[in-house]
N, C-alpha and C positions, 0 to 999 in steps of 0.2 A: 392615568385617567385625565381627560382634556376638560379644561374649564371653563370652556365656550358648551353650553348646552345645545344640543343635536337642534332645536329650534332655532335659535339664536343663530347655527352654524349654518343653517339651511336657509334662511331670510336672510343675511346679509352675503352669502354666494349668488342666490338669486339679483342681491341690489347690486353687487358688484357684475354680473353678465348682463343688466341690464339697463343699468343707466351708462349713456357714451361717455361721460367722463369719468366713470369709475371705468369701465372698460377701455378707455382709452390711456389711464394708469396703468393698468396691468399691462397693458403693450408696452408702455413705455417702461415697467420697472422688467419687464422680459428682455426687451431689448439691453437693459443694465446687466442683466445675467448673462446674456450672451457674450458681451464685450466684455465684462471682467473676467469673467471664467471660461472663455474660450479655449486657453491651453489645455485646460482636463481632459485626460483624453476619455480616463472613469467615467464623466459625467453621462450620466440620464436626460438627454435633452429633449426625449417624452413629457417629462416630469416639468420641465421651466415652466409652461402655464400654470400647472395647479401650486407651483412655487411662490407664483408671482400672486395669485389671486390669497391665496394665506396670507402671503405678505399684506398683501392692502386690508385685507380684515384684520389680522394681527393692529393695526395701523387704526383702522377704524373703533375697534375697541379698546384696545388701550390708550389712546391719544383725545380720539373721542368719544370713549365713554356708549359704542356701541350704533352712536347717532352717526349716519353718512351722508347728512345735514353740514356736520366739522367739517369732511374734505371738501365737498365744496364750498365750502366760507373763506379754509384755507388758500384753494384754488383762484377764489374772489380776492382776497387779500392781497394777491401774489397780481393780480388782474393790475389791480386797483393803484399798486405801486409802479405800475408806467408798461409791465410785462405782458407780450402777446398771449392770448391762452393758450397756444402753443408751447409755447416759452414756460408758461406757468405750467403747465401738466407735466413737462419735461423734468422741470427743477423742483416740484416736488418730488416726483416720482423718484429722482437720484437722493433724493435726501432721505426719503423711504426705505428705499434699495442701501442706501451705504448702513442705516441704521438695522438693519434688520437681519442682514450677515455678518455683524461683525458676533463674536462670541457670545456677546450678553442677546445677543437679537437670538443668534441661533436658539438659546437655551428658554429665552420668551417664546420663542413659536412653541419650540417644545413641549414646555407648561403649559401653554395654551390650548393646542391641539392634540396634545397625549400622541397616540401611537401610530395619529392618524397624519401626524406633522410630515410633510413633505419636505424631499431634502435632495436636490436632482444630482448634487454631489455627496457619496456615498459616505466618504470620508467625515463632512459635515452632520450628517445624521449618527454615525457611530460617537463621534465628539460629544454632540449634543446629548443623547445618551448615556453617555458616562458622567456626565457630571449632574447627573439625578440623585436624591438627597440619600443615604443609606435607609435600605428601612420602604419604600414606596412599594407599593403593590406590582409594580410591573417588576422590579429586583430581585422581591416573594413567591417568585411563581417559578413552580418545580421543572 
């Protein structure tokens, strides 16, 4: 069961398709997926968009607490320390992207998104999966 509420889930999909610098993240942590995981040959490269966009919600809600107000304060902050906003969209978006596939990221989207978590390498989604608590409703079911 995912623990982002279908409201919640739907208004911050909506803010991330529609403000450019939340959309201009998701390009950028896409383009992360690409270049790290290019060799797969498995990969669902259908899937890297809505990968990419969990990521940054994943991101918005648990870093900030749901507000996408934080990433760009983030964003500003990164501005404000000498970096073009090019620059700053880039370098967050990698620090996003590295946090968010590493095992504890995968198994966060997870818990987050329940069954609806996307996972454009198959491999990563069956991982993330297994290590669901014994005893969860999705484990309970015949």
């Amino acid at each position: 069961m995912p623990r982002i509420p279908r409201e919640q889930l739907s208004r911050l999909l909506t803010a991330v398709q529609s403000h450019d610098h939340l959309r201009r993240l998701v390009e950028a942590i896409e383009q992360y997926h690409r270049l790290v995981f290019h060799a797969y040959a498995d990969a669902d490269w259908n899937l890297v968009r809505r990968s990419a966009e969990q990521i940054l919600i994943a991101e918005i809600v648990i870093r900030h607490g749901g507000n996408i107000d934080g990433v760009y304060q983030a964003l500003r902050a990164l501005e404000n320390s000498g970096r073009p906003w090019s620059v700053a969209i880039n370098e967050l978006a990698g620090r996003i992207h590295s946090y968010y596939t590493t095992p504890l990221g995968l198994v966060m989207r997870k818990d987050l998104f329940g069954d609806e978590a996307v996972f454009f390498i198959p491999e990563a989604g069956e991982w993330a999966r297994r290590q669901e608590p014994a005893g969860t409703a999705e484990q309970n079911q015949p």
